[in-house]
C-alpha positions as CSV (number, residue, x, y, z in Angstrom):
1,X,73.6,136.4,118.6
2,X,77.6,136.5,118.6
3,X,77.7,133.2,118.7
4,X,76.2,133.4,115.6
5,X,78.7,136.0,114.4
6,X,81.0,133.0,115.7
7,X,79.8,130.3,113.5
8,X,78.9,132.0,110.8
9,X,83.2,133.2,110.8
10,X,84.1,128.6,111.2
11,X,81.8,127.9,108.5
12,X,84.0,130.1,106.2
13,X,87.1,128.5,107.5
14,X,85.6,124.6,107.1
15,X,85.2,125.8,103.1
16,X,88.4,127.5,102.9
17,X,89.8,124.6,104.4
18,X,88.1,122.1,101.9
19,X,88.4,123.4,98.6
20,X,92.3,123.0,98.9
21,X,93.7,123.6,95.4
22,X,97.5,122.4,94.5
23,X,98.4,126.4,94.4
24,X,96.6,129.0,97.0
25,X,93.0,129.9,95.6
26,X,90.7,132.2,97.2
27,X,86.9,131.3,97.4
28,X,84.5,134.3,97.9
29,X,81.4,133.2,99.9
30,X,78.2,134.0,97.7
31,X,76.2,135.9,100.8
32,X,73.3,135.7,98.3
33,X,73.2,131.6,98.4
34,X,74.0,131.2,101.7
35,X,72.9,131.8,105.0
36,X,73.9,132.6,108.6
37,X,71.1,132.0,111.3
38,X,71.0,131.9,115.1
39,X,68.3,130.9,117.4
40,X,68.2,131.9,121.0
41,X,65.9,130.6,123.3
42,X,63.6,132.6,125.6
43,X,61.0,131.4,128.2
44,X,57.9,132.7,125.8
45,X,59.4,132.5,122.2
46,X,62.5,131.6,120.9
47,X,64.1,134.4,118.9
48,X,64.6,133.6,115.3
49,X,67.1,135.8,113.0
50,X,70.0,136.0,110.5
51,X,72.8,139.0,109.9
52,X,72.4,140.8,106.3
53,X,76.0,142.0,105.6
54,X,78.8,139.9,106.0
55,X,82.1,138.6,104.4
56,X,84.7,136.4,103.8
57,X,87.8,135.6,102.1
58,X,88.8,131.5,102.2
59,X,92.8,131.1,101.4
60,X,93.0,127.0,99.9
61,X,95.9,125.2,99.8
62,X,95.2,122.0,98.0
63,X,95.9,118.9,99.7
64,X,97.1,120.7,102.8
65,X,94.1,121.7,105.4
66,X,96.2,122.5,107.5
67,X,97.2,125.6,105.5
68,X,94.4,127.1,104.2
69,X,93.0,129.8,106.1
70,X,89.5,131.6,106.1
71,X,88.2,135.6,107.7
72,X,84.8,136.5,108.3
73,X,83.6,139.5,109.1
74,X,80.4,140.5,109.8
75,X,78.5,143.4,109.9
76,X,76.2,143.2,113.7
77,X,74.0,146.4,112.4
78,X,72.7,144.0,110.0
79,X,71.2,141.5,112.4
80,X,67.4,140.9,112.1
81,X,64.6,139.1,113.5
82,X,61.8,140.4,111.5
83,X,61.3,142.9,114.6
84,X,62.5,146.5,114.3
85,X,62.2,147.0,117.9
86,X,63.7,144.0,119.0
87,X,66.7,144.7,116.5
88,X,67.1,147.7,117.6
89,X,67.4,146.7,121.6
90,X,69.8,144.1,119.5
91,X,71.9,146.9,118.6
92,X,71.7,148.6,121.9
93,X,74.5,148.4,124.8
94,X,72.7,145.8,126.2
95,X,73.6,143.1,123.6
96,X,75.6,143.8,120.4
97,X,76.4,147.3,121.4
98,X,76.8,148.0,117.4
99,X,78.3,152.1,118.2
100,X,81.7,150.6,119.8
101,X,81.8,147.4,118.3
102,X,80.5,147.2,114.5
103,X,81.9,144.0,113.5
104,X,82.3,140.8,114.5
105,X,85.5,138.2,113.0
106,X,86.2,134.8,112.6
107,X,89.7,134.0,112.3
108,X,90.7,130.2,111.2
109,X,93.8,129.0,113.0
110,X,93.2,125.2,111.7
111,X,91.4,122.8,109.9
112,X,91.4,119.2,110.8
113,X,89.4,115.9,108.9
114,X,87.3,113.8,111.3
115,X,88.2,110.3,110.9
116,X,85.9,108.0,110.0
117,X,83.4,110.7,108.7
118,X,83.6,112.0,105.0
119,X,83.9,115.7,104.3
120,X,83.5,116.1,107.8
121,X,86.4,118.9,109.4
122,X,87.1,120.3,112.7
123,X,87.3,124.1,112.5
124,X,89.5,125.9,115.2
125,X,89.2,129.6,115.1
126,X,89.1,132.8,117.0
127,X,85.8,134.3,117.2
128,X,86.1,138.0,118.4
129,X,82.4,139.5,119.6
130,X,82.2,142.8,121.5
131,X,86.1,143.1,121.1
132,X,86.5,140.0,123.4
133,X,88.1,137.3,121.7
134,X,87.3,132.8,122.4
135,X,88.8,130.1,121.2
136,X,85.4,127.8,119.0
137,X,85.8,124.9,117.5
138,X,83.2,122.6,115.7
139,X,82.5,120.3,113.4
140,X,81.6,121.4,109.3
141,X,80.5,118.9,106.4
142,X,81.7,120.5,103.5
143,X,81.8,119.2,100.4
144,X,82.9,120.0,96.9
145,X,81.6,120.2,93.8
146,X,83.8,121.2,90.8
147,X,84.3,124.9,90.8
148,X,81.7,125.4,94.2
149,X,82.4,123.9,97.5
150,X,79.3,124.0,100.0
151,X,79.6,123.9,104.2
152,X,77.2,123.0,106.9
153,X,77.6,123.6,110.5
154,X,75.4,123.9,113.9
155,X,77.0,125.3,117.2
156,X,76.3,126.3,119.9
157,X,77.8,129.2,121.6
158,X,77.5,131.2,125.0
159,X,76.6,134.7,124.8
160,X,77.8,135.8,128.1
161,X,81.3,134.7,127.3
162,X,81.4,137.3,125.0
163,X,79.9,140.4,127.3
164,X,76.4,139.6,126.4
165,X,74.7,139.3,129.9
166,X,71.0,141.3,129.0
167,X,68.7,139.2,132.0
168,X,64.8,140.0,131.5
169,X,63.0,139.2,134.3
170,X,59.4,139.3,131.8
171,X,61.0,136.9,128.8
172,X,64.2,135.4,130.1
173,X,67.1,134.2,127.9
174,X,68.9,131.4,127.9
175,X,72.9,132.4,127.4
176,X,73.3,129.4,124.9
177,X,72.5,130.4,121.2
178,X,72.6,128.1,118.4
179,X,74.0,129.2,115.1
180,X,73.7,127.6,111.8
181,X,75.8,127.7,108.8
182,X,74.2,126.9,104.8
183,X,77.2,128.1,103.2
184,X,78.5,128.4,98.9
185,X,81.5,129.2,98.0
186,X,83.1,129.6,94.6
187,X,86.6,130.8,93.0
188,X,86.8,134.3,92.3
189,X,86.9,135.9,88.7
190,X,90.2,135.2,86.7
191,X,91.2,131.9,88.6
């Protein structure tokens, strides 16, 4: 599930990285349009669910990836997986443990174009779950269209490197969980 945090933080970095303007724009993600999903897999059902309240401010530099910058924050109380009880054992000690550690960032520390494939970027970041901070890095199509740009991404990330280690011997998890970014961003008001 902090993996997902973990993506969810790139995928704003792959569009802040895209949309590079000539001067320094910020992009506000549209939480409403877009969407930040994770999947973990368990040995009777796979666990389905997406985080509510999040954020994210996407610093362009036209022309230069390199400098443009995106944060993410996201708000783990707001996870969801269409079971109250399961969310709330989300929330517990066990996994999120949402009481000590609220929020979980993505910081972009670079953007880099794939070769060879259009609007295709490597995103290096910091993703910080649990207070323990790791190195991600994965691949985002993002594309732009006039004012809008829109980013794509699928990762997957190991919730045990991030203090997640919750074993059930009845339904037991796999410690790989794939996130999956559908994300829209736009200019903000007055630029």
């Amino acid at each position: 599930m902090k993996r997902f945090l973990n993506l969810s933080l790139f995928f704003f970095f792959v569009l802040s990285a895209w949309c590079l303007g000539a001067r320094a724009a910020e992009l506000s993600i549209d939480t409403a349009k877009s969407k930040l999903t994770f999947t973990a897999d368990a040995f009777f059902n796979n666990v389905v669910g997406e985080f509510h309240t999040w954020q994210g401010a996407i610093n362009l530099v036209e022309g230069k990836p390199l400098e443009s910058s995106v944060i993410v924050k996201i708000d783990t109380t707001s996870i969801d997986t269409q079971s109250s009880m399961r969310d709330g054992h989300l929330r517990s000690k066990s996994f999120f443990f949402v009481q000590q550690f609220p929020e979980a960032t993505f910081v972009s520390k670079k953007l880099t174009p794939v070769e060879g494939k259009p609007d295709t970027y490597e995103v290096d970041g910091v993703l910080t779950i649990r207070g323990v901070s790791k190195d991600v890095s994965f691949p985002a199509e993002i594309k732009k269209d006039g004012d809008h740009v829109t980013a794509k991404a699928a990762l997957s990330i190991n919730r045990r490197d991030y203090g997640i280690n919750f074993r059930s011997a009845m339904n037991p998890i796999k410690p790989e969980v794939a996130v999956n970014f559908d994300i829209v961003a736009a200019a903000q008001a007055g630029q």
